[in-house]
N, C-alpha and C positions, 0 to 999 in steps of 0.2 A: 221760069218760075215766078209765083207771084210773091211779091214781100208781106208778109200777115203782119200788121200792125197787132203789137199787145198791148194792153191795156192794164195797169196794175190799180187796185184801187188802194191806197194808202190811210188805213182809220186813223180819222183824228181822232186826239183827246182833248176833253173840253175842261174847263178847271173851272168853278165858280168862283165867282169874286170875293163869296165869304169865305171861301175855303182860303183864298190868296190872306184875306185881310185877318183869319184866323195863324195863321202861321207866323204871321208879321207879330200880331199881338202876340203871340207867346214868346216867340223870339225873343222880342222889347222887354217882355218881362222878368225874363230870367237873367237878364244884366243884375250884377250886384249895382245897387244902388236905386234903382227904380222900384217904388214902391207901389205904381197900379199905373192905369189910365185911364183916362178921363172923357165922360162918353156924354156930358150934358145932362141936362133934366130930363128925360126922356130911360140914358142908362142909369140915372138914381135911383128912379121909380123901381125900372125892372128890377135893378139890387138888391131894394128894401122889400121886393115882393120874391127875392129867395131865386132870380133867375142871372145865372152871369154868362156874359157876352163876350167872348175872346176877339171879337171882331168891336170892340168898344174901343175909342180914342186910334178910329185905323179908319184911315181916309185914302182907299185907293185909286187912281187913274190909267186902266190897263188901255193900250191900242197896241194891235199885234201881236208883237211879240215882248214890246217893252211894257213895263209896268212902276208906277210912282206914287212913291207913299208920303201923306202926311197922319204923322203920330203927336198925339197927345198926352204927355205923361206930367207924374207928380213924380218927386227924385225927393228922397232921401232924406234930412239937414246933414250936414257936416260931407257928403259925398260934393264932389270936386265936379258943377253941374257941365262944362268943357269934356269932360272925359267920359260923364255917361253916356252923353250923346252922341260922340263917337265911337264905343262900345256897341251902342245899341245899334246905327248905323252900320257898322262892320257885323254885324250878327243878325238883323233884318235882310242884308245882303245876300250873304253867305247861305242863309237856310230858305229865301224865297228860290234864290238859283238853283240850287241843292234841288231842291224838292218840290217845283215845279218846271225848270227848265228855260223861265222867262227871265230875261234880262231888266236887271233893278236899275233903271237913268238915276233916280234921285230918294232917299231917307231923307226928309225934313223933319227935322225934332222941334215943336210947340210945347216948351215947358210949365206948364198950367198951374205948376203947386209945389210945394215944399211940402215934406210930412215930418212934424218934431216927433212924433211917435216912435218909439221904439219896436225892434221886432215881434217882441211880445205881445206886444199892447195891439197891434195891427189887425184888423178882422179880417177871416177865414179867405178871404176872396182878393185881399191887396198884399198877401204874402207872396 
C-alpha cells in the first residue's frame, strides 16, 4: 500500500492594524478617569471637521503573533494618574487578547494632559 499524504489547508485570519489600535483606543477609554487621547495636529483638525478616530493616541507595533502599544492620553485632575495607567494597561491587555487572539509584550502609557473639565462640560467625543 501506498501512504497518501493529506494536505489540510488551514485559513488564516488577518486583523488589520486599525481594527488592533481601534480596540486598544476604546479599551483605554472607558477607564474611569481617562478623559480622551491625544492624536496631534493632524487628530485636531479631523475633530473640529466632525470626524473621530478610535485609533487616535494608539501607536501600535505588531510582529507575529505579539503586538505592542504606545497610548497617548489626557486623565482627569484629581484621578490618582499611577492607577489609571495601570487600569488602562490591565484593560488594553485583557480586550486585545480577548478579541483578537494576539499576545500584548507591552501597554506604555504617554500621559499628554490633565483635563480640569468636569464631566459635563466635556465635548461629545472625550466623554
Amino acid at each position: 500500500m501506498d501512504d497518501v499524504e493529506t494536505t489540510v489547508a488551514v485559513p488564516s485570519i488577518q486583523i488589520a492594524n486599525d481594527v488592533i489600535a481601534a480596540i486598544a483606543g476604546l479599551a483605554a477609554t472607558e477607564v474611569d478617569g481617562v478623559v480622551g487621547m491625544t492624536g496631534g495636529l493632524a487628530g485636531g483638525l479631523s475633530e473640529m471637521l466632525g470626524k473621530r478616530d478610535p485609533t487616535k493616541g494608539v501607536k501600535l507595533d505588531v510582529k507575529d503573533n505579539l503586538v505592542g502599544f504606545d497610548l497617548y492620553l489626557v486623565v482627569q485632575f484629581g484621578k490618582k494618574i499611577p492607577e489609571v495607567a495601570s487600569r488602562v494597561q490591565e484593560q488594553v491587555k485583557i480586550q486585545v487578547e480577548n478579541m483578537t487572539g494576539l499576545h500584548v509584550t507591552h501597554v506604555n502609557i504617554h500621559v499628554q494632559g490633565v483635563s480640569f473639565a468636569t464631566s459635563s462640560q466635556l465635548p461629545q467625543n472625550l466623554e
